[in-house]
N, C-alpha and C positions, 0 to 999 in steps of 0.2 A: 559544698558542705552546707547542709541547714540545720542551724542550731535552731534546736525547741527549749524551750525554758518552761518549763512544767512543772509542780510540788505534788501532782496529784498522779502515783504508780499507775491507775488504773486508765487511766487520759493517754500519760508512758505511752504503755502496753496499747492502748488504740494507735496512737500513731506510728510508733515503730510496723504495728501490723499492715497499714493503711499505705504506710512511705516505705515500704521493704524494698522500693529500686533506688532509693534515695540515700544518701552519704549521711546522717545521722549525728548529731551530737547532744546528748539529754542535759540538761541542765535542769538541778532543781529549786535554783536559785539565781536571782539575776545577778549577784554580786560576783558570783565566780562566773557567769555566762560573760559579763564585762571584762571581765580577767582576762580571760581565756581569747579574746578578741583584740588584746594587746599583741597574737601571736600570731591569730589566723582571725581573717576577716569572713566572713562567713558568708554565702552569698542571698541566704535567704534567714530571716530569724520568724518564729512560728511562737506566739508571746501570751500567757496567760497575765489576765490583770491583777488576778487575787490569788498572790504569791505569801508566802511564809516570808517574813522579814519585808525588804523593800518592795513595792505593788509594781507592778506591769508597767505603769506609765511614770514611776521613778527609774526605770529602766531604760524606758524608750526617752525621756527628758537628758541619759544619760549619754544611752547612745547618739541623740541627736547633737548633743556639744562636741562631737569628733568630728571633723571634717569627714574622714575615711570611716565613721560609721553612719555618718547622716544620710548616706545616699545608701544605703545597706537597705533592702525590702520587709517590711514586715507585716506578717497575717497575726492580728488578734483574733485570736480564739477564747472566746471567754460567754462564763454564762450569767456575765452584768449584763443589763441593757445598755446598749450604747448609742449616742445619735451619731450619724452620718457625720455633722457638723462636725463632734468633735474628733472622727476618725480623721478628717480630711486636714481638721488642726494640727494631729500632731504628723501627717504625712504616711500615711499606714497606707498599704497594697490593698487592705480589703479587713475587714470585721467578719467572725463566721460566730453564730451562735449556738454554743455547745449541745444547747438542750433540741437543738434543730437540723444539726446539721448531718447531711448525709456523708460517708464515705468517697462517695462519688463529686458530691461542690466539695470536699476538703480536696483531693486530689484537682480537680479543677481549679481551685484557687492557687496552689501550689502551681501549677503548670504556669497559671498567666502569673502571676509574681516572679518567675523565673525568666517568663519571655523576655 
């Protein structure tokens, strides 16, 4: 299962079309996507950083204090700039830049995150 945590429908609607072989769970907020992980761990999380309420990296600060989610994979998708430096900080699969990124490196990024 890869949970996406996204506030923006139209983002949604991209990757459900992009991950349509993929097991799916939207989130549009990382308070219930943390929730919701108390149940099922999820094998891959797909994480915008400019969220409505708590940001992306109060998310992933969260999921990192779980044992059983610190080793969970995550792709930031987001259209901040981010340095390398601080992907590698917080332990992230890969950074993809929204205003950049093709259909094809999103699916690619998902595949190696998975491997």
């Amino acid at each position: 299962m890869i949970y996406i945590i996204e506030d923006d429908r139209g983002w949604e609607n991209y990757y459900r079309r992009i991950l349509k072989d993929y097991d799916l769970k939207v989130f549009h907020d990382g308070v219930a996507a943390i929730s919701m992980m108390d149940d099922a761990v999820p094998e891959l999380v797909i994480l915008d950083i400019l969220l409505t309420g708590p940001t992306g990296f109060a998310v992933l600060n969260e999921m990192r204090s779980y044992p059983e989610l610190a080793k969970v994979p995550v792709l930031i998708v987001t259209s901040v700039a981010m340095k390398n430096e601080l992907a590698e900080q917080y332990g992230v699969a890969g950074v993809l830049d929204k205003g950049k990124m093709t259909p094809q490196e999103l699916l690619e990024a998902v595949q190696e995150a998975l491997a």
